[in-house]
TORRO-638297 format. One record per residue (C-alpha): residue in three letters; residue number from 1; x, y, z. Coordinates in Angstrom, 1 decimal, padded with zeros to 4 digits. Layout:
ROBA:resn:resi:px:py:pz
ROBA:ALA:NUM:X:Y:Z
...
//
This chain:
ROBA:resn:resi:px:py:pz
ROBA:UNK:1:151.1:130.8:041.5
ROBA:UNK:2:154.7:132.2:040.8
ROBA:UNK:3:157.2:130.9:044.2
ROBA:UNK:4:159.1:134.0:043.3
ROBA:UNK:5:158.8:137.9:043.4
ROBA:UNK:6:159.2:140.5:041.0
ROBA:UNK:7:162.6:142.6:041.4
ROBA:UNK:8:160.8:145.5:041.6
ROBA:UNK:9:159.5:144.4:044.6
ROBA:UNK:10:162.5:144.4:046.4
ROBA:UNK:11:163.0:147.9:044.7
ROBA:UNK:12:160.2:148.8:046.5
ROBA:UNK:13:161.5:147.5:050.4
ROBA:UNK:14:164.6:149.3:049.6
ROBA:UNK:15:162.6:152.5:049.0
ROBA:UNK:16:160.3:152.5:051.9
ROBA:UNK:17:163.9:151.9:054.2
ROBA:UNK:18:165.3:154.5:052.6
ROBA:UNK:19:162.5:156.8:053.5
ROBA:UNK:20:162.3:155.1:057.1
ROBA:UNK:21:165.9:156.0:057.6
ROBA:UNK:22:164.9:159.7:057.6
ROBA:UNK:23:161.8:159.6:059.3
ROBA:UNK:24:163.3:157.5:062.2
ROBA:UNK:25:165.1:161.4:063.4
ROBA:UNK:26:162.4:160.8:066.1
ROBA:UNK:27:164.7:158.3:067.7
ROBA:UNK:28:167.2:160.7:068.4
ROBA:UNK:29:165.1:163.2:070.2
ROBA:UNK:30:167.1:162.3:073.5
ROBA:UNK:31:170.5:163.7:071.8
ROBA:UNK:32:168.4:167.3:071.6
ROBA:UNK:33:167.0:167.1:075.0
ROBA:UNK:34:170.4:166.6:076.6
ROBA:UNK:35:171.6:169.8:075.6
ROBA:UNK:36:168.3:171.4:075.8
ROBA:UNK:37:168.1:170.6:079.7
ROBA:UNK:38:171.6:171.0:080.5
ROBA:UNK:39:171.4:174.6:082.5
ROBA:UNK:40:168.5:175.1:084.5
ROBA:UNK:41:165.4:175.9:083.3
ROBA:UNK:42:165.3:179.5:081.7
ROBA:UNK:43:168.3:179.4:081.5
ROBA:UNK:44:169.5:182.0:077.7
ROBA:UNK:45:172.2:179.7:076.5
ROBA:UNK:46:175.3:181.5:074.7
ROBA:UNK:47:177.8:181.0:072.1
ROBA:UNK:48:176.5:178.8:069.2
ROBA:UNK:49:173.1:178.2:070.8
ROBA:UNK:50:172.6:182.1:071.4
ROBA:UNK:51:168.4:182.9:071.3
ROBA:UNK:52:168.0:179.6:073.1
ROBA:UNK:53:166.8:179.0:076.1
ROBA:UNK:54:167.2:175.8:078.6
ROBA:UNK:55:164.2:173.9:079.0
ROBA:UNK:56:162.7:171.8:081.7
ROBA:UNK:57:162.6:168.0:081.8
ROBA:UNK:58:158.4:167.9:081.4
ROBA:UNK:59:159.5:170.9:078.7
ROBA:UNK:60:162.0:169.5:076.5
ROBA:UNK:61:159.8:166.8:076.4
ROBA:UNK:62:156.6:167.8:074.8
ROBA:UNK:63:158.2:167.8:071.2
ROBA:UNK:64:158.6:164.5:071.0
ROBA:UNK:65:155.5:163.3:072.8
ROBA:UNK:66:153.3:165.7:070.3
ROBA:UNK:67:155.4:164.4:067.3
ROBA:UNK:68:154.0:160.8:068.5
ROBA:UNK:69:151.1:161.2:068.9
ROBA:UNK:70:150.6:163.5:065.8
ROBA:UNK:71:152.2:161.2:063.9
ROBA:UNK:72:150.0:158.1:065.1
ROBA:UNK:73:146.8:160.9:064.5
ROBA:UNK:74:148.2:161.1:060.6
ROBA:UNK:75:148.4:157.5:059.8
ROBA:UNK:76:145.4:157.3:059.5
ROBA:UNK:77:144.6:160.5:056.4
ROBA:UNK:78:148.1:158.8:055.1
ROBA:UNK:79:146.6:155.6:055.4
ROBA:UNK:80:143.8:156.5:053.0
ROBA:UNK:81:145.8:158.8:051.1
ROBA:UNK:82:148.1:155.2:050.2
ROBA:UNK:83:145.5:153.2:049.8
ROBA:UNK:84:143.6:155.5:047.2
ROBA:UNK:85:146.6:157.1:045.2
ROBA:UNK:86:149.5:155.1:045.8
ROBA:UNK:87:152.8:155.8:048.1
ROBA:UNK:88:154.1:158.3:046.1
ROBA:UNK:89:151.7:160.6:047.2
ROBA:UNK:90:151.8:160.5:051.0
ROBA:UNK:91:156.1:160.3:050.4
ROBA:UNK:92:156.1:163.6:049.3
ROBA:UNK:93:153.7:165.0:051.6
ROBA:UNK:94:156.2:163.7:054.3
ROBA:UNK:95:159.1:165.2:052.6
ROBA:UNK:96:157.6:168.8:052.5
ROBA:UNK:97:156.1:168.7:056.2
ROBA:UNK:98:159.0:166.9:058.0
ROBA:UNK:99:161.3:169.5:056.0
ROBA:UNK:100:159.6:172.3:056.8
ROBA:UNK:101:159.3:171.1:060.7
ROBA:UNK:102:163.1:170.6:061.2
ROBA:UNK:103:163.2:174.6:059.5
ROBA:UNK:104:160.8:176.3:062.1
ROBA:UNK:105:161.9:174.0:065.1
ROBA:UNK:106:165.3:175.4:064.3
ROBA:UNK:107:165.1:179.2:063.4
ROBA:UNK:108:162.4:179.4:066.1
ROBA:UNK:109:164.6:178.7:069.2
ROBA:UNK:110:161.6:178.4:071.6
ROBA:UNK:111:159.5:175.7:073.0
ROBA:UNK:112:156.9:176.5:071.0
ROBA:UNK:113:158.7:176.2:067.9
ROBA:UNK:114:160.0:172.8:068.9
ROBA:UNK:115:156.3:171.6:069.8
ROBA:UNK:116:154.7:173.2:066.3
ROBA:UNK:117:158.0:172.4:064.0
ROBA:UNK:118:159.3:169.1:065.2
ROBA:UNK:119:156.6:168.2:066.9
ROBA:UNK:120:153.1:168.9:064.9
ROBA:UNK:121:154.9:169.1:061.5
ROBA:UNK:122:156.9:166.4:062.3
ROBA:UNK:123:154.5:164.1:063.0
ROBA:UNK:124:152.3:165.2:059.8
ROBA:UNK:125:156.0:163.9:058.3
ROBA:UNK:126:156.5:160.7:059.8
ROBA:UNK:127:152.6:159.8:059.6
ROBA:UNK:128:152.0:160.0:056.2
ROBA:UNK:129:155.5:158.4:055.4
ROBA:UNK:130:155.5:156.1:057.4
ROBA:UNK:131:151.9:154.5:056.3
ROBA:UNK:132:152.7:155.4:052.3
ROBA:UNK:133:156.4:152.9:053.0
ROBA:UNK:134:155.1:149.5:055.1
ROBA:UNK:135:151.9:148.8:052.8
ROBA:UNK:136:153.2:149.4:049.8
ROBA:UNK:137:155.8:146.5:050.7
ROBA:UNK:138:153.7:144.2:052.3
ROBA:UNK:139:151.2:144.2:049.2
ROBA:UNK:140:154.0:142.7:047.0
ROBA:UNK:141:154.1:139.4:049.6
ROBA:UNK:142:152.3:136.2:050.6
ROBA:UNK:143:151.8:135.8:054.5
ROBA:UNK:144:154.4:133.3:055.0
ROBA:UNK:145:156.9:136.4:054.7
ROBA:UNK:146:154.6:139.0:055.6
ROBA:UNK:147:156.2:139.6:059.3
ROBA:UNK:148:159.8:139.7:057.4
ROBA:UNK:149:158.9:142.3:055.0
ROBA:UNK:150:157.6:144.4:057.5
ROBA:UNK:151:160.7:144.0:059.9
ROBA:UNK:152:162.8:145.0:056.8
ROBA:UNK:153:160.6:147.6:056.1
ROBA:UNK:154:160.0:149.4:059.7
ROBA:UNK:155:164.1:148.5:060.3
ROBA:UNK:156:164.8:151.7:058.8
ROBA:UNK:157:163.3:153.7:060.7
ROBA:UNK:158:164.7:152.1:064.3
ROBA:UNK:159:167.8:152.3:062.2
ROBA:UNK:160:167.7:155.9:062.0
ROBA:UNK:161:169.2:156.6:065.5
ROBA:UNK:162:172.9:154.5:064.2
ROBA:UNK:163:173.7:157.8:062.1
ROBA:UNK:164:171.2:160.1:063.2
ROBA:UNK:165:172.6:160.5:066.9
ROBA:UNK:166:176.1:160.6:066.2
ROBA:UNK:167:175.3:163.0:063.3
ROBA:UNK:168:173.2:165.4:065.2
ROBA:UNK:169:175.5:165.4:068.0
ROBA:UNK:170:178.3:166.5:066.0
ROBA:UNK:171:176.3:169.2:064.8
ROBA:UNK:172:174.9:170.4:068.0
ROBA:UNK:173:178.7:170.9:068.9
ROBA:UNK:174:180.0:172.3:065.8
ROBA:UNK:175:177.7:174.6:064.5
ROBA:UNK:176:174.5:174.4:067.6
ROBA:UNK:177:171.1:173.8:067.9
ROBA:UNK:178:169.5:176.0:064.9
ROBA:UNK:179:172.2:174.2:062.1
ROBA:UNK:180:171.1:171.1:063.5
ROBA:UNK:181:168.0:171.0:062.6
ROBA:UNK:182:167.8:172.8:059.9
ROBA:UNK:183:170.7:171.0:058.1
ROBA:UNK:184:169.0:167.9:058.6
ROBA:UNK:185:165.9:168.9:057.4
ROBA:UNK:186:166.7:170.0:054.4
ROBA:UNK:187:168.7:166.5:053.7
ROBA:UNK:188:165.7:164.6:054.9
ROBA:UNK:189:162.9:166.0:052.5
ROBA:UNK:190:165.5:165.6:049.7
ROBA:UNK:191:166.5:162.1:050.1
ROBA:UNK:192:162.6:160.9:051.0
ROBA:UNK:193:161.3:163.1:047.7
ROBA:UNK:194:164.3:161.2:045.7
ROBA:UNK:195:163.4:157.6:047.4
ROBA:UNK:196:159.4:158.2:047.0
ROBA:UNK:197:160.3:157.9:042.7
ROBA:UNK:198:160.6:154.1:043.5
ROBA:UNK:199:157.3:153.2:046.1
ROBA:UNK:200:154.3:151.6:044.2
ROBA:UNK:201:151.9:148.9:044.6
ROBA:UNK:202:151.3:146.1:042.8
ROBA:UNK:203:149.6:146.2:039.4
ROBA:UNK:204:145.7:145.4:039.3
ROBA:UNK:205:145.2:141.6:039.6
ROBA:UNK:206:148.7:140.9:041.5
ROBA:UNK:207:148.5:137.7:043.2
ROBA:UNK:208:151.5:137.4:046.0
ROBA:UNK:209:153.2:134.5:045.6
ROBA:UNK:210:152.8:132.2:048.5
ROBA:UNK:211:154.9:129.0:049.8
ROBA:UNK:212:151.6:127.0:050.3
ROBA:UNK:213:148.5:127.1:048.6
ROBA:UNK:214:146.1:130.4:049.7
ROBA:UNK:215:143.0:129.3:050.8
ROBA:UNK:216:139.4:131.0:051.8
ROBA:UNK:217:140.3:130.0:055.3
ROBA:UNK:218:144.1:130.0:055.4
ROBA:UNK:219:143.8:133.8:053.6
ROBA:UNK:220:141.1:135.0:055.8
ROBA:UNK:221:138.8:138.1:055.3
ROBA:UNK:222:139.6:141.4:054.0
ROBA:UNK:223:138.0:143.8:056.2
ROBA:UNK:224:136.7:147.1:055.7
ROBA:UNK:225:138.0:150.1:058.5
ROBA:UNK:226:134.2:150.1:059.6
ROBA:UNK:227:134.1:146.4:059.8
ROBA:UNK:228:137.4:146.2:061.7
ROBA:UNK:229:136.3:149.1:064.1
ROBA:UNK:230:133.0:146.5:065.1
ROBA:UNK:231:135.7:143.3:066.0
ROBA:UNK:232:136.6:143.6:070.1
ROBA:UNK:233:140.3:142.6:068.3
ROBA:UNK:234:141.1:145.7:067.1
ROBA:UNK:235:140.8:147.6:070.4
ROBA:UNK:236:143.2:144.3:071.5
ROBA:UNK:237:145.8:145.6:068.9
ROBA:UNK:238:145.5:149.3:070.0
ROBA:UNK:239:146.4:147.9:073.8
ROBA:UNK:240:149.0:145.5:073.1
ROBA:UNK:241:150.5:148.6:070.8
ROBA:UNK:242:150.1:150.7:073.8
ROBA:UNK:243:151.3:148.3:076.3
ROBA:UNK:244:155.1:147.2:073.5
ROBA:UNK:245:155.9:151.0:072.8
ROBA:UNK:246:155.2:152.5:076.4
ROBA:UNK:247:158.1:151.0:077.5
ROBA:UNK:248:160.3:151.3:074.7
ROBA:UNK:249:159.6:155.2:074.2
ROBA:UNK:250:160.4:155.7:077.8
ROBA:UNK:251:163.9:154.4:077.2
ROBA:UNK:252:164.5:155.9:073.9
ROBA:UNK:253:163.3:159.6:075.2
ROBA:UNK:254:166.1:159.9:077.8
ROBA:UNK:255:169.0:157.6:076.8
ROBA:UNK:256:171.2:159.8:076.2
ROBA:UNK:257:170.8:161.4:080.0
ROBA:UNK:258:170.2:157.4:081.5
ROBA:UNK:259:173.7:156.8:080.1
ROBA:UNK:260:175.3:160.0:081.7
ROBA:UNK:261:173.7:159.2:085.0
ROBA:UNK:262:175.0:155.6:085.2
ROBA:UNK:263:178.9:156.6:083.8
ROBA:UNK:264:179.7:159.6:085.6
ROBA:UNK:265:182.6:158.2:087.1
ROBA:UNK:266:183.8:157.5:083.1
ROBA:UNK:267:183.7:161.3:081.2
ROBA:UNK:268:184.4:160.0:078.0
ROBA:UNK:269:180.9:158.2:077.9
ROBA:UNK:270:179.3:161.0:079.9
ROBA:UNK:271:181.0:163.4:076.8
ROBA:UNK:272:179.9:161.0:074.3
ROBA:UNK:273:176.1:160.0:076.2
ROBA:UNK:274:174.7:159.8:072.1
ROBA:UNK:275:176.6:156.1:072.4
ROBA:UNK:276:173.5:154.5:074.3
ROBA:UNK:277:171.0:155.8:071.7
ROBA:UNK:278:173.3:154.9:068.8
ROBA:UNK:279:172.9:151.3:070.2
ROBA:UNK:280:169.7:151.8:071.1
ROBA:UNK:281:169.0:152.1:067.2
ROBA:UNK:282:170.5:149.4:066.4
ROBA:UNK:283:168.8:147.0:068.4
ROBA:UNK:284:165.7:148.3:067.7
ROBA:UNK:285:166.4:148.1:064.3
ROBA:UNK:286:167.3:144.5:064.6
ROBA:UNK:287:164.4:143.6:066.8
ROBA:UNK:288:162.0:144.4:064.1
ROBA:UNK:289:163.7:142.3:061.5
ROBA:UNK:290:164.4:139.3:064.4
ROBA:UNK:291:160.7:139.2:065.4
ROBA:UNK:292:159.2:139.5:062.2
ROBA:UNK:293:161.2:136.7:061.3
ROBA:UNK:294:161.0:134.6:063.9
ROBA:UNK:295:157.1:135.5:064.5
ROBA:UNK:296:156.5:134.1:060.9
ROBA:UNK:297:157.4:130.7:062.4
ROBA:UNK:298:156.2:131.1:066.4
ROBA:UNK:299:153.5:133.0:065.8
ROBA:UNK:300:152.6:136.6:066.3
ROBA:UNK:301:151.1:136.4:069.8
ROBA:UNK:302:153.9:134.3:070.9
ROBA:UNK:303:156.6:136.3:069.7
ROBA:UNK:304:155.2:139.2:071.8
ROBA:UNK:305:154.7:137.3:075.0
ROBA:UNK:306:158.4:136.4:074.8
ROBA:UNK:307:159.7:140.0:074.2
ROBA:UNK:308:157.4:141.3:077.0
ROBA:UNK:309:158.3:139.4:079.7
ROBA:UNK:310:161.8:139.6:079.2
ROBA:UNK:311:161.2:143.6:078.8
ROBA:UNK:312:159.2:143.1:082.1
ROBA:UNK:313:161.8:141.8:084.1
ROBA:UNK:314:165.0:144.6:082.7
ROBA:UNK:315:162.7:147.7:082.9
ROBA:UNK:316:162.7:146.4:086.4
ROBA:UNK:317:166.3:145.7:086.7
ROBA:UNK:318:167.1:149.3:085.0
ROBA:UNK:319:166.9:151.7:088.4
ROBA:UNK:320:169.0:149.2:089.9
ROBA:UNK:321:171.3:149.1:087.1
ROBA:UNK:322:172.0:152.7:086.9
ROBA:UNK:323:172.4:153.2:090.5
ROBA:UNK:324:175.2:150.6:090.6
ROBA:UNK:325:176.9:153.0:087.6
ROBA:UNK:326:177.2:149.2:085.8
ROBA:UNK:327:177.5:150.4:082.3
ROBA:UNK:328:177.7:146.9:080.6
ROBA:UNK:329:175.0:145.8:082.2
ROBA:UNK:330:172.9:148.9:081.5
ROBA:UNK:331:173.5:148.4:077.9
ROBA:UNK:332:172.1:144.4:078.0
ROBA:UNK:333:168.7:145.9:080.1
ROBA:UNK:334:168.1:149.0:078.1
ROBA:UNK:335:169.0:146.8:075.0
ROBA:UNK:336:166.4:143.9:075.7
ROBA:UNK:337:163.9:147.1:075.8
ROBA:UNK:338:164.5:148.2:072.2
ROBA:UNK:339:164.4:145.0:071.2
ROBA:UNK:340:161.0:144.3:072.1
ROBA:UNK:341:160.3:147.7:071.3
ROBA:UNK:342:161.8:147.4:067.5
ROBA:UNK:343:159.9:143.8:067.5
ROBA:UNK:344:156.5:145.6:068.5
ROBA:UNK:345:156.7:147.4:065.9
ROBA:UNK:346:157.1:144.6:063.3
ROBA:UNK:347:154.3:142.7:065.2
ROBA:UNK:348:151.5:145.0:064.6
ROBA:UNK:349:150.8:145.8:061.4
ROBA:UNK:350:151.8:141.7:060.6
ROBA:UNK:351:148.9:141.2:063.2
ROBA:UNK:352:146.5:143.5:061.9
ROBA:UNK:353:146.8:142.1:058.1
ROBA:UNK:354:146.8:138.6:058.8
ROBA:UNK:355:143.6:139.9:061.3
ROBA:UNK:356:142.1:141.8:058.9
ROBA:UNK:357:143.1:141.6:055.4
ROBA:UNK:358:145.8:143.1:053.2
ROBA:UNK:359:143.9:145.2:051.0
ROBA:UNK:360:143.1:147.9:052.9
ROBA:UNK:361:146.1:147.7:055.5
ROBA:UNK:362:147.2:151.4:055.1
ROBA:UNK:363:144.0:152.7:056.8
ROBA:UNK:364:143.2:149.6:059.1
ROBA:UNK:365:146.7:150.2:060.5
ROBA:UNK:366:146.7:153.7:060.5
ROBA:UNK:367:143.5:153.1:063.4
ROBA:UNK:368:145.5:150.3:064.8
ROBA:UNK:369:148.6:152.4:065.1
ROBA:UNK:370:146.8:154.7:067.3
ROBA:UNK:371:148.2:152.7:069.9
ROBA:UNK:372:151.3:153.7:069.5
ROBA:UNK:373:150.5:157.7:069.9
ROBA:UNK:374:148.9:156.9:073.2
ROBA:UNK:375:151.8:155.4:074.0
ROBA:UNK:376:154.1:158.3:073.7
ROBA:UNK:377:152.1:160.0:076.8
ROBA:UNK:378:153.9:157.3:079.1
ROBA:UNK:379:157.7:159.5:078.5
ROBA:UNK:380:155.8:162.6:079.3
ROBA:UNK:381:153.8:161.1:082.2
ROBA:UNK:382:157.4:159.7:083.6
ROBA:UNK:383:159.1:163.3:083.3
ROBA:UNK:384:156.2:165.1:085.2
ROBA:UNK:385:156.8:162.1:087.8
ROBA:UNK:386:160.3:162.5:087.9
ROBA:UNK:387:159.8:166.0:088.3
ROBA:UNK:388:157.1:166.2:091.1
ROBA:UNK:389:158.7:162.9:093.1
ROBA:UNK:390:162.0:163.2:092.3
ROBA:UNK:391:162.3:159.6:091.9
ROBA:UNK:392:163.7:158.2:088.4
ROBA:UNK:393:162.6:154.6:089.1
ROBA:UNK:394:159.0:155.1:089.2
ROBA:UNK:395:158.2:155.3:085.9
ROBA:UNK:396:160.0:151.9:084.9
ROBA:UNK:397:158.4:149.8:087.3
ROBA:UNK:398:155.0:151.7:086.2
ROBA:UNK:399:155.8:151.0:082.6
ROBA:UNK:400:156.3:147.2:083.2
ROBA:UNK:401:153.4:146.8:084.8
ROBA:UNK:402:151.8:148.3:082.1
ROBA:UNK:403:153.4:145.9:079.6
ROBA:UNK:404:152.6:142.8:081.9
ROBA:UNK:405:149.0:143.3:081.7
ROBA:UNK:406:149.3:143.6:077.7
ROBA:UNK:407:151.6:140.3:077.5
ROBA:UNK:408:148.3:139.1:079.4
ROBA:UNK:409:146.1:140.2:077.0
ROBA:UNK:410:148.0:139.0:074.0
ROBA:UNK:411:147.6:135.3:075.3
ROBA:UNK:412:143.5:135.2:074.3
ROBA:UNK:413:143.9:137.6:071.4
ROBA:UNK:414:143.3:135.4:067.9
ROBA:UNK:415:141.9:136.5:064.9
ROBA:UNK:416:138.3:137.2:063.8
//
């Protein structure tokens, strides 16, 4: 067997980044709600944002907890759609709904435009991209470098808050709310159409080349969905999904106003709040190629035990944190959180091929990914609680009790 890779392999990785990059606008949803719930609620906002109105907390949240879970929901058609006719396919399905999402979430200006543009058509987007980009990649490589691929791969998309924050925020200020989306929209479909050209999978009879010699044993079983669905493992991926990106969403849906909070006493961070959700995508994005790498050497399972309980212990440090208005500190806790967010990410779909197989990963992790969707009820769970207590530190220690239980869990998972 070859010890090396085909270049157009790495062609491939580049391409499924590249369409990550634009799909990962979910990360920035915070740098919308900020302005969306800055005047009471019903409040008709003027000037550049004329035809808008302020939203609530619970409100302004919807969007991006639809767009979650829609997007977890489509994984699984995009899944099939990959694994029957290739990438390319589901790519430009993502192009066309995430496009047309950004364009009625925009020239709506209304809540339910938000929830049916970004949030329904959105998701469709990011679903059927998203499982068209990491399978096509991993196909092209032996396990040894499985959880590295898929770091590089799923990178892009944590990445997307680094540009995507400062970007939109700038555009929210120049131009408003209805340019903002709209603008980016329109780049997004363009670029993922022009990157989708490059995603394919390996040619019939492609053997990945491996360090050491594959084995019946070493290589495991490739298991059909309906097989996969009978294993009590797979519901174990869907919780320790759940229990990684619970806590991780919860940070990235209101970092920009956790940052304002903390640094009121220093306006140019309150004026430039985006800062904390630039960083926050650049940890995450760095988590998910530091875990997959380092997981291909400590083991999946271990790699998440050690980012969950050190996520355990910061989401419980974070109230604390932003009380004392300690802004370095604030960014090492809410950094340690995307981390092991970012490296959740890069965990999962590692786990569930070298669980279940690699040949029909884009549908077996579209089910597994499900997990993640639930998740994204946890941010709109904490606004509700924030709104009905009026306590902001609730929903962390809630969400690292959640994750506790999951680091638990992970320590008995092993593969069929």
């Amino acid at each position: 067997m070859a010890s090396r890779v085909p270049g157009s392999a790495w062609l491939v990785v580049a391409a499924g980044v590249t369409v990550n990059l634009c799909l990962g606008v979910l990360y920035a949803w915070s740098i919308w709600k900020a302005k969306l719930v800055e005047s009471p609620a019903g409040t008709p906002m003027t000037g550049l944002n004329a035809g808008w109105v302020s939203l609530s907390q619970g409100e302004a949240t919807w969007a991006y907890a639809v767009c979650g879970f829609t997007f977890a929901l489509t994984m699984i058609p995009g899944g099939r759609l990959q694994d029957r006719y290739g990438p390319r396919a589901g790519a430009a399905v993502a192009a066309i709904a995430l496009m047309l999402g950004c364009l009625l979430a925009g020239f709506g200006q209304s809540f339910a435009g938000l929830v049916v543009g970004f949030g329904l058509l959105g998701g469709v987007g990011m679903g059927f991209g998203y499982a068209a980009a990491t399978p096509a990649a991993v196909k092209w490589f032996g396990r040894e470098r499985r959880g590295l691929i898929v770091g590089l791969v799923v990178a892009g998309y944590g990445a997307a808050a680094i540009y995507i924050a400062p970007l939109a925020s700038t555009l929210i200020t120049a131009y408003g709310l209805t340019v903002s989306f709209v603008a980016l929209g329109v780049a997004f479909g363009a670029v993922i159409l022009t990157a989708s050209l490059f995603l394919k999978t390996p040619p019939p009879g492609y053997a990945a080349p491996s360090v050491t010699p594959v084995t019946a044993t070493s290589a495991g079983r490739d298991f059909t969905t309906r097989q996969m669905l009978g294993t009590w493992q797979y519901y174990a991926l869907v919780l320790l999904f759940v229990g990684s990106a619970q806590s991780g969403l919860l940070v990235i849906a209101d970092a920009t106003p956790i940052l304002k909070a903390a640094a009121k006493d220093v306006p140019f961070l309150v004026e430039n709040a985006w800062l904390l959700a630039c960083f926050g995508g650049f940890v995450n994005a760095s988590g998910r190629v530091g875990t997959g790498s380092y997981s291909d050497r400590l083991g999946r399972v271990n790699a998440y035990g050690l980012n969950g309980l050190l996520a355990v212990a910061c989401l419980v440090a974070t109230p604390a944190v932003i009380e004392a208005r300690n802004v370095p500190l604030l960014f090492v806790v809410v950094g340690v959180a995307f981390w092991q967010y970012g490296g959740g990410l890069s965990l999962l779909p590692a786990l569930t091929a070298d669980f279940f197989g690699a040949k029909n990963l884009g549908t077996n992790y579209g089910f597994v990914f499900l997990g993640w969707g639930l998740a994204f009820f946890g941010p709109q769970l904490a606004a509700e609680l924030r709104t009905s207590t009026g306590r902001a530190d609730l929903p962390f220690y809630l969400s690292a009790a959640v994750l506790a239980a999951t680091v638990a869990l992970s320590r008995i998972v092993r593969r069929p």
